[in-house]
C-alpha positions as CSV (number, residue, x, y, z in Angstrom):
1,X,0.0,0.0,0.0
2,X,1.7,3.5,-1.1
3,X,1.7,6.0,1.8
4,X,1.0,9.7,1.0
5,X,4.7,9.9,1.4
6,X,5.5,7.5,-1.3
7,X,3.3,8.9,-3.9
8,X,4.9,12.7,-3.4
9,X,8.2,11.0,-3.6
10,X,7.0,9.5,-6.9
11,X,5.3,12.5,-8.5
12,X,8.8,13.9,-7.8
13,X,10.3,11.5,-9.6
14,X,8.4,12.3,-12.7
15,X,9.0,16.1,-12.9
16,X,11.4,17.0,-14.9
17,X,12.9,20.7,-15.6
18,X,16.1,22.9,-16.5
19,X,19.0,23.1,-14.1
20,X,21.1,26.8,-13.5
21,X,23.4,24.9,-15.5
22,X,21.5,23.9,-18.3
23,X,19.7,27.2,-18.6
24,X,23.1,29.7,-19.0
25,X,24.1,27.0,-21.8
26,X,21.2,27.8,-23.6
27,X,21.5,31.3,-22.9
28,X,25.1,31.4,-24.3
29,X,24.5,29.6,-27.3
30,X,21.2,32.0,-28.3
31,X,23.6,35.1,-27.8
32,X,26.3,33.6,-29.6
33,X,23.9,32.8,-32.3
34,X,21.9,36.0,-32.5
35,X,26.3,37.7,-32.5
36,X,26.8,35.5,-35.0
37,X,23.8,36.2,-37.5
38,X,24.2,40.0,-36.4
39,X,27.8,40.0,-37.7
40,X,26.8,38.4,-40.5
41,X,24.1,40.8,-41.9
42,X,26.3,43.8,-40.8
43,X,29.3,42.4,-43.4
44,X,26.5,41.6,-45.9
45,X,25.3,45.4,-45.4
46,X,28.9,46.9,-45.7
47,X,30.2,44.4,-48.5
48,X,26.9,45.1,-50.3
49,X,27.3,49.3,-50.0
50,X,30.8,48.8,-51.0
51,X,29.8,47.0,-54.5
52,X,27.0,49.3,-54.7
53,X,29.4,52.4,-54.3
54,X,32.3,50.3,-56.7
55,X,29.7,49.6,-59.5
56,X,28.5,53.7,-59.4
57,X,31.7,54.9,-59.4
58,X,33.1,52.6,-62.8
59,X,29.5,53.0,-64.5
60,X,29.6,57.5,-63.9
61,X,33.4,56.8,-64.8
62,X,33.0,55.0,-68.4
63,X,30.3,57.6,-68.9
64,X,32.7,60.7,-68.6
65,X,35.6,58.9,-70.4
66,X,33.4,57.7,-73.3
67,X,32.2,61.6,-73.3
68,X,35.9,63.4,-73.4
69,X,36.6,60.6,-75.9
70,X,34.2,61.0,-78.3
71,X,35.7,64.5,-77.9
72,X,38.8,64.2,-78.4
73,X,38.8,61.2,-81.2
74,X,36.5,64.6,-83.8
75,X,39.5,67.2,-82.2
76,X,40.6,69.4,-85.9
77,X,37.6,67.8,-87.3
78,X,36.5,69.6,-90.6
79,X,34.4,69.0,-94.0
80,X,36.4,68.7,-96.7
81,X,36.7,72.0,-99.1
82,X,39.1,70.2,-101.9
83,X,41.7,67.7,-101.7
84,X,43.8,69.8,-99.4
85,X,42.0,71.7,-97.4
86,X,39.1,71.6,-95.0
87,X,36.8,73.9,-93.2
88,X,38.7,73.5,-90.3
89,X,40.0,75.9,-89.0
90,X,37.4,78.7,-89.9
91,X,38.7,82.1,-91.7
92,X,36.9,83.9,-89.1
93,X,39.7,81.7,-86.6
94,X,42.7,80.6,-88.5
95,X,45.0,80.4,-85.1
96,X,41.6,77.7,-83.4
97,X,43.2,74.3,-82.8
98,X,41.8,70.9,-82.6
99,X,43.1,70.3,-78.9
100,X,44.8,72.6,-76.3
101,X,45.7,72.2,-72.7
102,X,46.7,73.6,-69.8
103,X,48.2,71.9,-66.4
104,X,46.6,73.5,-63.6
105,X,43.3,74.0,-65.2
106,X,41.8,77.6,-66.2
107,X,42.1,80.8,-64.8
108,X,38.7,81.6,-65.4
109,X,36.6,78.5,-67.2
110,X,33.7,80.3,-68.2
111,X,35.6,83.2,-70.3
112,X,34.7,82.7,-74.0
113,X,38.7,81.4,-74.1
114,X,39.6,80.7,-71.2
115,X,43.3,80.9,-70.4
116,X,45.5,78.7,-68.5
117,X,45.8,79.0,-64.7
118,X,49.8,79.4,-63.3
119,X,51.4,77.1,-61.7
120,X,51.3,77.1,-57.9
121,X,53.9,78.4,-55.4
122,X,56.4,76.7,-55.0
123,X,55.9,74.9,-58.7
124,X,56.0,71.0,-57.9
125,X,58.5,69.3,-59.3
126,X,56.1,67.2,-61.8
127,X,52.7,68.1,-63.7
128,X,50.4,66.3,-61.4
129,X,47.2,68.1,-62.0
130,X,44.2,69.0,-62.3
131,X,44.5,69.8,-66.1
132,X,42.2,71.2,-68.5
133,X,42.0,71.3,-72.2
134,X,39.9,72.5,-74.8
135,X,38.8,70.8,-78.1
136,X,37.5,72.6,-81.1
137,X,35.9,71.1,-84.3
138,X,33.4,71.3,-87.4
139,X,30.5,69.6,-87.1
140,X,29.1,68.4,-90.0
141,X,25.6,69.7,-92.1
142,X,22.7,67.3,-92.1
143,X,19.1,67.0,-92.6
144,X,16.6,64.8,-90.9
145,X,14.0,63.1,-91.5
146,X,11.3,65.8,-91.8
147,X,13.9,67.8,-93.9
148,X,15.0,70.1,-90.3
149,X,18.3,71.7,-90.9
150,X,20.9,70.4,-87.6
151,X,24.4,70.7,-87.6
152,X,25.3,69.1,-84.6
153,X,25.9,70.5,-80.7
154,X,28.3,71.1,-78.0
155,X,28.5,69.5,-74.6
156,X,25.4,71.2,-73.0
157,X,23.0,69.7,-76.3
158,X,23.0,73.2,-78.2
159,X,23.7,73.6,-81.7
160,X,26.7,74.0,-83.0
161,X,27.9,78.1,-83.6
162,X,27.1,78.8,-86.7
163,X,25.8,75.6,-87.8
164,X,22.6,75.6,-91.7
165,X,21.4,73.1,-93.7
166,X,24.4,73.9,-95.8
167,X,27.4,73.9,-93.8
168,X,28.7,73.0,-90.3
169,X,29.0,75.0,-87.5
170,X,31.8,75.2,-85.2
171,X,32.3,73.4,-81.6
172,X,34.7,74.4,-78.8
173,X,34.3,72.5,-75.3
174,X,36.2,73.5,-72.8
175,X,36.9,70.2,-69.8
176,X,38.0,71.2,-66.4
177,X,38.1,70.4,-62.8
178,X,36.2,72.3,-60.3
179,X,38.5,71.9,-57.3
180,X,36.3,73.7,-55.0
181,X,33.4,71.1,-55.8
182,X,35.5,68.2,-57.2
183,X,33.3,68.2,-60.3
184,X,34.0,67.5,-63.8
185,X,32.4,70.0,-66.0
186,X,32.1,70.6,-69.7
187,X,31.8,74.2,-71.3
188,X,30.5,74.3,-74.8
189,X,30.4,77.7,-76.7
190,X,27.2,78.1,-78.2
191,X,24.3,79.1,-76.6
192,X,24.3,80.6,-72.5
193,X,27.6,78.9,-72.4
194,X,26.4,77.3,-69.3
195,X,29.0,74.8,-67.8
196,X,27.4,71.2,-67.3
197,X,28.3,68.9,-64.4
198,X,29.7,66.2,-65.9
199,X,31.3,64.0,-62.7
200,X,31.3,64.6,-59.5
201,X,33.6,63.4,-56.7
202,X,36.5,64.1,-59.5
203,X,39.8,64.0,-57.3
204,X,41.8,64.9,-60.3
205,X,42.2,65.1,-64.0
206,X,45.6,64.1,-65.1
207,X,46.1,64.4,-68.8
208,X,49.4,62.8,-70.9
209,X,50.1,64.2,-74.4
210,X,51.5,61.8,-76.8
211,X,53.6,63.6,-79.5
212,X,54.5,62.4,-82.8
213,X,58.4,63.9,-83.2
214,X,59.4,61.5,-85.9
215,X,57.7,61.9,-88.6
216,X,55.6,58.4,-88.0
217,X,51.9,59.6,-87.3
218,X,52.2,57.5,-84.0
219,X,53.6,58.2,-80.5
220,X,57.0,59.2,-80.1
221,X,57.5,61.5,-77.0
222,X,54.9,61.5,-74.1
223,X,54.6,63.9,-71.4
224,X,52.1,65.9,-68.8
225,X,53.5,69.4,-69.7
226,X,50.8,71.1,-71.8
227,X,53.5,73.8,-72.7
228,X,56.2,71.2,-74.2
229,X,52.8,69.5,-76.0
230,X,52.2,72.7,-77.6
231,X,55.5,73.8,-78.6
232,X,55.6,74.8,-82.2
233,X,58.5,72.3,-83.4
234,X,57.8,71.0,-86.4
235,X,57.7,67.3,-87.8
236,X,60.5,66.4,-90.6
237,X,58.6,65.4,-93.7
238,X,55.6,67.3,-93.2
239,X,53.6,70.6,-92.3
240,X,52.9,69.8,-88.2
241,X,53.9,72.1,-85.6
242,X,52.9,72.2,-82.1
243,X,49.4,71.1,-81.2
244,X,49.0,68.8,-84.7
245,X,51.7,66.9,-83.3
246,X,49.4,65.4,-80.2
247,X,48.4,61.4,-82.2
248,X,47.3,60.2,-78.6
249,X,46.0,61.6,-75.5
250,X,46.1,59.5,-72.1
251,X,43.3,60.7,-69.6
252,X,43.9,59.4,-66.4
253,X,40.2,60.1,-63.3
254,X,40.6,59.9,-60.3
255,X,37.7,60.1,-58.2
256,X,35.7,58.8,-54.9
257,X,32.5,57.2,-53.8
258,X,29.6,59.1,-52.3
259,X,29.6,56.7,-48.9
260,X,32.5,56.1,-46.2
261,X,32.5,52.1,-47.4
262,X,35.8,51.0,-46.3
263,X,36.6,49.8,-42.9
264,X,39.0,49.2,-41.2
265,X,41.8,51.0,-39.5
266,X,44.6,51.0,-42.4
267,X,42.5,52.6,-44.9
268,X,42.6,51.5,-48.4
269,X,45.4,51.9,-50.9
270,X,45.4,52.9,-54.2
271,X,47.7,54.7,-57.4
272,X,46.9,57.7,-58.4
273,X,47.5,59.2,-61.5
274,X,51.2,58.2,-62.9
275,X,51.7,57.5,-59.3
276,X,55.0,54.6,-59.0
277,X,53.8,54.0,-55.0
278,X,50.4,53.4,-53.6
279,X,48.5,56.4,-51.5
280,X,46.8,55.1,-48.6
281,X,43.1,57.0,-48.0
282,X,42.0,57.0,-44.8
283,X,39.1,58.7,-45.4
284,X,36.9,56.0,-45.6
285,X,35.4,56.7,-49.1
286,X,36.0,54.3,-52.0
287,X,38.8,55.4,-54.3
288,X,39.7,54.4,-57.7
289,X,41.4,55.7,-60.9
290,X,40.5,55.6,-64.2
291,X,42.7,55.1,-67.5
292,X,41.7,55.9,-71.3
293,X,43.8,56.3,-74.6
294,X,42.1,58.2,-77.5
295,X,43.7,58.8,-80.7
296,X,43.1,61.9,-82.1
297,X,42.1,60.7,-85.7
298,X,42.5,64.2,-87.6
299,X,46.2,64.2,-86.1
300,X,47.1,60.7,-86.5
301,X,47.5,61.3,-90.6
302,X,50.0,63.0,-92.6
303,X,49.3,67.0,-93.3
304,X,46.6,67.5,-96.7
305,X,49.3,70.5,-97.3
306,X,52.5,69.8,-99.4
């Protein structure tokens, strides 16, 4: 017969529950489990703002390139006149120039011609930057399909200077850094003359000038110095001096992301512009440089003059 004691002693016996013990284990391994997923969204966060941030910065990169490309590839442009000459330059401008540069950007960008800024105090020892240039060519007459005379326009979308039905007008974009801003703009010549944004977070704007000085319509001499570009030394064999010697131009971005991306305490490192040893940002925005090689077509060829 089970005594009142006996059957307490046995309900006892089938109770079952969580020691101290057993319950801090549990508790441990949710926190380290809710540490671990934490840390694991937080990387996916920063790895995913950091492509985000990469894949902006090469797509608004290509665009700008492509744009002083298809720039620089019409420089000296012009429609042809005879088998000699073309309407480039104009009579009203016989001394205009398919492509001219300056090191340390423009004095004043939106003059009609801007000149070229000096070089700082104390002058550094190479061209680093920002430049500028300018490129100047004919666009050519056309009609479209409702029988609408265009003639091509500058870098803000207005038509060319100049520009019937009949004969091309005449383009002149001016490129240059805004250091205040760190924007790329473009400057066209017709219209308001407004500058457009064309990049912003532009760190610098390094441009190399690639001179044919042998007499072989391809790159001979390369250098930074706008003012040994345009030097008016002329080419054995032929009729181009200063400017008409530049076959190739290098344009070398550098720019930055709109988000602090990067972590960690030793920054990131990257080249700059003709740079032989990496520069560490510390910063926290994403850096990167960008490098293009245009050939000037209309300079690439031997002179239409004998």
């Amino acid at each position: 017969m089970m005594t009142p004691h006996s059957a307490t002693a046995a309900r006892r016996t089938g109770m079952h529950g969580f020691t101290l013990v057993e319950l801090m284990v549990s508790l441990v391994i949710g926190l380290l489990l809710l540490l671990f997923l934490s840390s694991l969204y937080f990387n996916s966060r920063s790895s995913s703002r950091l492509n985000d941030d990469n894949a902006r910065i090469q797509e608004d990169g290509r665009y700008a390139l492509a744009l002083i490309g298809r720039n620089l590839m019409q420089a000296g442009f012009g429609n042809m006149q005879s088998g000699t000459t073309t309407d480039f330059p104009p009579a009203s401008d016989p001394d205009l120039k398919g492509l001219t540069g300056c090191n340390y950007g423009f004095v004043t960008p939106v003059a009609v011609r801007p000149v070229c800024a000096a070089a700082p105090v104390p002058a550094p020892s190479d061209i680093s930057g920002p430049s500028a240039f300018t490129v100047s060519y004919t666009t050519e007459p056309y009609y479209d399909a409702t029988n609408i005379s265009g003639a091509g326009t500058d870098c803000s979308g207005t038509q060319a200077v100049n520009a019937s039905s009949t004969q091309g007008g005449i383009v002149i974009n001016n490129f240059y850094v805004d250091t205040k801003t760190s924007t790329l703009y473009c400057r066209g010549n017709a219209g308001t003359r407004a500058p457009q944004p064309v990049l912003s977070n532009v760190d610098n704007l390094l441009i190399t000038y690639d001179l044919d000085t042998g007499n072989q319509y391809a790159p001979v001499q390369s250098t930074t110095d706008a003012t040994v570009a345009g030097t008016a030394d002329a080419i054995n064999g032929n009729n181009k001096v200063g400017w008409d010697r530049v076959v190739t131009v290098t344009v070398c971005l550098e720019m930055h992301g709109t988000n602090r991306v990067v972590s960690g305490a030793t920054g990131q490192s990257y080249y700059k512009c003709n740079a032989t040893k990496p520069t560490v940002a510390s910063d926290r925005f994403l850096h990167t440089t960008m490098t293009r090689v245009f050939t000037l077509r209309n300079n690439a060829t031997a002179s239409l003059l004998n």
